[in-house]
N, C-alpha and C positions, 0 to 999 in steps of 0.2 A: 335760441339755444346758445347758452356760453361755453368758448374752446379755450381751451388754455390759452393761444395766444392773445383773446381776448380779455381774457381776466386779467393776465398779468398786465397789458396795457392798459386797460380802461381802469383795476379798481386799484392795481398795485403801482402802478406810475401815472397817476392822472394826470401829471403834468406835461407829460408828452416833450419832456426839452431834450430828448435824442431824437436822431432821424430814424431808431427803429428800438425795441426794448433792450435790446444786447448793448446801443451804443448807451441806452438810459442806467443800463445796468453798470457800466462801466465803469458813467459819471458818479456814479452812485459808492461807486468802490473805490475810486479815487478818490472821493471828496473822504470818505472814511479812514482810508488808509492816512489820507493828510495828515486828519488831524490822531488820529491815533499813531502816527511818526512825531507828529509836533508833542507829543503826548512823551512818548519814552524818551527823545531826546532832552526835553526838562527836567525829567525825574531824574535821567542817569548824567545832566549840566548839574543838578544839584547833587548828587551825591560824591561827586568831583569834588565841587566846594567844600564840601564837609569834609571827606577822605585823604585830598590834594595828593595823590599817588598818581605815578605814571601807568600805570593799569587803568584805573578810571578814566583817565584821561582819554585812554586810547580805545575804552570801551565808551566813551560819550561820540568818541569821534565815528565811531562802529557805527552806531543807533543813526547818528545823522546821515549814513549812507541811504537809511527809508528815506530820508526827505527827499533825495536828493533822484532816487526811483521814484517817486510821484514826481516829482516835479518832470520828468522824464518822460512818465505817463502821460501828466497833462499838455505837455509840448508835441508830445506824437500825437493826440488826440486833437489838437488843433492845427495840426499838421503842418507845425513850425518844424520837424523833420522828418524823413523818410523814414518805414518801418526797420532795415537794416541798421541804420545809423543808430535808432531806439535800442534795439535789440543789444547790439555792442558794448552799447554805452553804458546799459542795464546790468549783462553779464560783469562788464568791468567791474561795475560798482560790487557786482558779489564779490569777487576774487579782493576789491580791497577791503572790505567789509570782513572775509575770512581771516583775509592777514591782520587785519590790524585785532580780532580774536582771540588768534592764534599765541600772535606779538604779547595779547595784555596778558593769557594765559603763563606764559611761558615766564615772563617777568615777573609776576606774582610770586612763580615758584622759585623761581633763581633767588629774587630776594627775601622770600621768606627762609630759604634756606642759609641765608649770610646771616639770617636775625640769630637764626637756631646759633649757628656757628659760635656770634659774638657773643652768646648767653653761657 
C-alpha cells in the first residue's frame, strides 16, 4: 500500500540525495531559487545597461540580495554556519534589499520631478 510519505520519496524524489524528503525538498528549492535569482539579476544587470539610471542601478543591486539569500541557504545547509547566524544574515539581506527599493523608489520620483520642473 502506498503513504504519502512514500510517494513522495520513492516516485517524486527518486533520487534520494537528502537524508530525508524535507532536506530533498529543500535542495530542490534552492537549487530553483538559484537559478531564478541568477535569472532576475540579468534581466534587471541589463536593463541597467540599457537605462544607465541610478534607480536601476539600485534596483539590480536589490534583485542580487536573492543571490546572496541562496547562497546563504546553501551554506546553512551544508552547515558551513549555524542556524542563528543564517537567520541574521537573511533578515539583514531583507532590510537592505527594502532600502535599497525604497532608495530607487524615491529617486525615480525626486528626479522625475526636476525633469517636469526643467520642461
Amino acid at each position: 500500500m502506498l503513504s504519502i510519505s512514500s510517494l513522495t520519496t520513492d516516485v517524486l524524489l527518486p533520487l534520494h540525495f537528502g537524508e530525508s524528503p524535507s532536506d530533498s525538498l529543500l535542495i530542490v528549492a534552492l537549487g530553483t531559487g538559484t537559478v531564478l535569482s541568477i535569472l532576475v539579476a540579468s534581466l534587471s544587470a541589463v536593463a541597467f545597461v540599457k537605462r544607465r539610471t541610478i534607480s536601476y542601478l539600485l534596483i539590480t543591486v536589490s534583485f542580487s540580495t536573492f543571490l546572496g539569500k541562496t547562497s546563504l541557504g546553501l551554506v546553512s545547509l551544508t552547515s558551513g554556519m549555524s542556524t542563528d547566524m543564517h537567520h541574521s544574515f537573511e533578515h539583514s539581506l531583507d532590510v537592505v534589499m527594502m532600502v535599497l527599493v525604497l532608495t530607487a523608489v524615491y529617486y525615480a520620483r525626486t528626479s522625475e520631478r526636476r525633469r517636469r520642473r526643467s520642461n
